[in-house]
N, C-alpha and C positions, 0 to 999 in steps of 0.2 A: 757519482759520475764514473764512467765506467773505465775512464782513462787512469782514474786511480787502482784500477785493480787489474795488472798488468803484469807479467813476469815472460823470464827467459828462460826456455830448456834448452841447455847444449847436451843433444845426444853422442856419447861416446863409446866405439866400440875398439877396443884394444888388437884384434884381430885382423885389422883390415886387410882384405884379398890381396893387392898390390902390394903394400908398404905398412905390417904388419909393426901393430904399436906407433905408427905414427904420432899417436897423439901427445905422444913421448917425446919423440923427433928433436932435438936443441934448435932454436934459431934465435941466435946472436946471445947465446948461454942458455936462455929458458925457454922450458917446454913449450911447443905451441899450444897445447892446452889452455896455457897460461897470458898468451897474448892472446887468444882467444876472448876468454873470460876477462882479463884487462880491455878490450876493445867496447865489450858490452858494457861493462860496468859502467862507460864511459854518457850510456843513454840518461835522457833527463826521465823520463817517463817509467822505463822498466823499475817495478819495484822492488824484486828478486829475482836474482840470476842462481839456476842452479844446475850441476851439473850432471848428465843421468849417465853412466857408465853399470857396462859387465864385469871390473875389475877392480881391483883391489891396490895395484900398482897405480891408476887412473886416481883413483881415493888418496893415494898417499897424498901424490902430486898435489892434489888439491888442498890440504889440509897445510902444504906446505907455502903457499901461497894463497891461504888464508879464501879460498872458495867453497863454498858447499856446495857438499858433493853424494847423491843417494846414489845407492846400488839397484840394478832393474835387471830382470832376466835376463837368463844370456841366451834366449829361444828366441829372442826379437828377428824378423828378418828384414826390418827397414826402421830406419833414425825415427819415423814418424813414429812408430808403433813403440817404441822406448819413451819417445817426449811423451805421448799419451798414459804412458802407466806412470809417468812422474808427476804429471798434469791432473790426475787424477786424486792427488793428495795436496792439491794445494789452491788456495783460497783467490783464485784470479777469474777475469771474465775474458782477456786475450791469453794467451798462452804464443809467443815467438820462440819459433822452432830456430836455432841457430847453429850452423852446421861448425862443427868442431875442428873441419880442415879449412879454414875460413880465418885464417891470423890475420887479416886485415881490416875485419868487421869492426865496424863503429859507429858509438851510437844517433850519429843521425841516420843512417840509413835504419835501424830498429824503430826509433821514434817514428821517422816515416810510415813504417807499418801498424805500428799501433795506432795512429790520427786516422790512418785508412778506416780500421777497424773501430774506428769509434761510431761507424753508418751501418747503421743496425741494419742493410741492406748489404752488407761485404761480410759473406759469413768467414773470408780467404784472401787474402793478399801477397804478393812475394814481389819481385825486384828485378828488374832489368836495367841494361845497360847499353848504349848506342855504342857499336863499332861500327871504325870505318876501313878497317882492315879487310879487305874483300875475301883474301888468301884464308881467312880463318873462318868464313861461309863454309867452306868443305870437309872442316875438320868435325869429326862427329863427336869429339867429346868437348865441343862448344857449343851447346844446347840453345835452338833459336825458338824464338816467340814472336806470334804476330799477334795485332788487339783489334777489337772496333774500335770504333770512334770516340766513344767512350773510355777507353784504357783498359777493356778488361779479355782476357786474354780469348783468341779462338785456337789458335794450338800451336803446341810445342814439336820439337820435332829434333832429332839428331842429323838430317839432312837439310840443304839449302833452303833456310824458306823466308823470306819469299823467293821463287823458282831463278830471277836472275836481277837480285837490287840494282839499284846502278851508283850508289852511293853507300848506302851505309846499310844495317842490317842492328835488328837486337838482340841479343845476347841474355838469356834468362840468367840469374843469381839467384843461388837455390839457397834463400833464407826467407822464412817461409813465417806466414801471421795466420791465428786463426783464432774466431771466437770457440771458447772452451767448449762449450757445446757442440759446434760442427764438428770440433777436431773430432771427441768422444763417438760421433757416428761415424766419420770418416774411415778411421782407420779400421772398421770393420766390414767395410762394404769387400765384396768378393775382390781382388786382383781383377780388371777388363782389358778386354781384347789390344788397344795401342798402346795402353801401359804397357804389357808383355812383350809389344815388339820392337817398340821404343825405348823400353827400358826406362822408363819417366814415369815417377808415382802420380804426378799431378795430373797424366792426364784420366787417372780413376775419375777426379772431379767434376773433368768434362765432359767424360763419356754418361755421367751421372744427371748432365744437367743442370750443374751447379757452376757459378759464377767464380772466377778469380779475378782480383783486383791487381793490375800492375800496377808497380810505380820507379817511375823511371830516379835512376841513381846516376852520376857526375861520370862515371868511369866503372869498365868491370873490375870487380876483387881477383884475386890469386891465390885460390885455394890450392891445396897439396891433394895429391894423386900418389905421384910415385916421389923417391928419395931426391931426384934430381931437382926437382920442384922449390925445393930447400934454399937452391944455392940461387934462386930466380925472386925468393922473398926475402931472402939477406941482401943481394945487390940492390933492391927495391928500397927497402928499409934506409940502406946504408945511404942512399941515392939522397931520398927525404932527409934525410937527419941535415943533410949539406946543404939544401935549398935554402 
């Protein structure tokens, strides 16, 4: 059964443009790295979680918190092309790409992705989220997705889309499924033309032809960007711990 041979790669790079070593970052004592990999671990399905990093401080972390964790080039120029060289050494038939600025990930929403990919017709799945925040339609580092009818995505987009909702809109979550094999060709197809302007790896997929599977999640996540970001997943945190 192929939902038995299942794993998570969280792609880690130490460097990040904005908010270098984030993955470091404390929130509410420990690394986000570390609520990270707590979050996953949390899935019924995943069989192994492990960690791909370009550093060696990212290793310590991990070993201190009892995660495995391989080392992978530091030539990578995107998370996907890291999960793939870790993917590569390891005995699964989905491979969930799980983004490492992503401390609120848990494992129903991973489960969810693997059940997608258990239809030998979903070589690709990732996750959205219903906002009805209209004000955050304009903001371009809230990445929108529309679907057919069916749930599977027609495109993504860093501008308003659809052109004027009157309600609510979706919200892509960049945690990403794929059977091992697509991943393996994916990540070498050339860079395409709305990728580039969009700034969006997914849409190589679409431009290619190739089907992605949404699936809708209860709320979006609060992933980290820049340092401020921190203090918006401790009040979150602290929030829940009281409910």
């Amino acid at each position: 059964m192929i939902l038995e041979k299942a794993a998570g790669i969280i792609p880690v790079r130490y460097g990040a443009t904005r908010f270098p070593g984030k993955a470091l970052a404390a929130i509410l004592g420990r690394p986000m790295i570390q609520w990270v990999y707590e979050g996953a671990k949390r899935s019924k399905l995943l069989k192994r979680i492990i960690i791909a990093t370009d550093d060696k401080r990212i290793i310590k972390a991990a070993d201190g918190f009892g995660a495995e964790a391989v080392m992978t080039s530091t030539d990578h120029v995107s998370g996907t092309d890291r999960v793939a060289e870790a993917a590569a050494q390891v005995d699964a038939e989905i491979i969930i790409n799980i983004q490492g600025d992503e401390p609120l990930v848990d494992g129903e929403m991973l489960d969810a992705l693997v059940i997608a990919l258990d239809d030998p017709s979903v070589p690709m799945a990732t996750l959205m989220a219903k906002v009805t925040d209209m004000a955050l339609l304009q903001d371009s580092h809230v990445v929108k997705v529309v679907t057919d009818k069916n749930g599977f995505a027609l495109y993504f987009s860093r501008s308003p889309l659809p052109y004027q909702p009157p309600d609510h809109f979706f919200q892509h979550i960049g945690i990403y499924g794929y059977r091992k094999d697509f991943l393996m060709n994916f990540h070498r197809l050339p860079v395409s033309r709305l990728e580039r302007i969009e700034q969006l790896e997914q849409l190589r997929v679409l431009e290619n032809g190739l089907p992605i599977q949404m699936i809708e999640i209860r709320r979006p996540t609060l992933s980290v960007d820049v340092p401020q970001d921190i203090i918006k997943i401790e009040k979150f945190l602290k929030a829940r711990a009281h409910e």
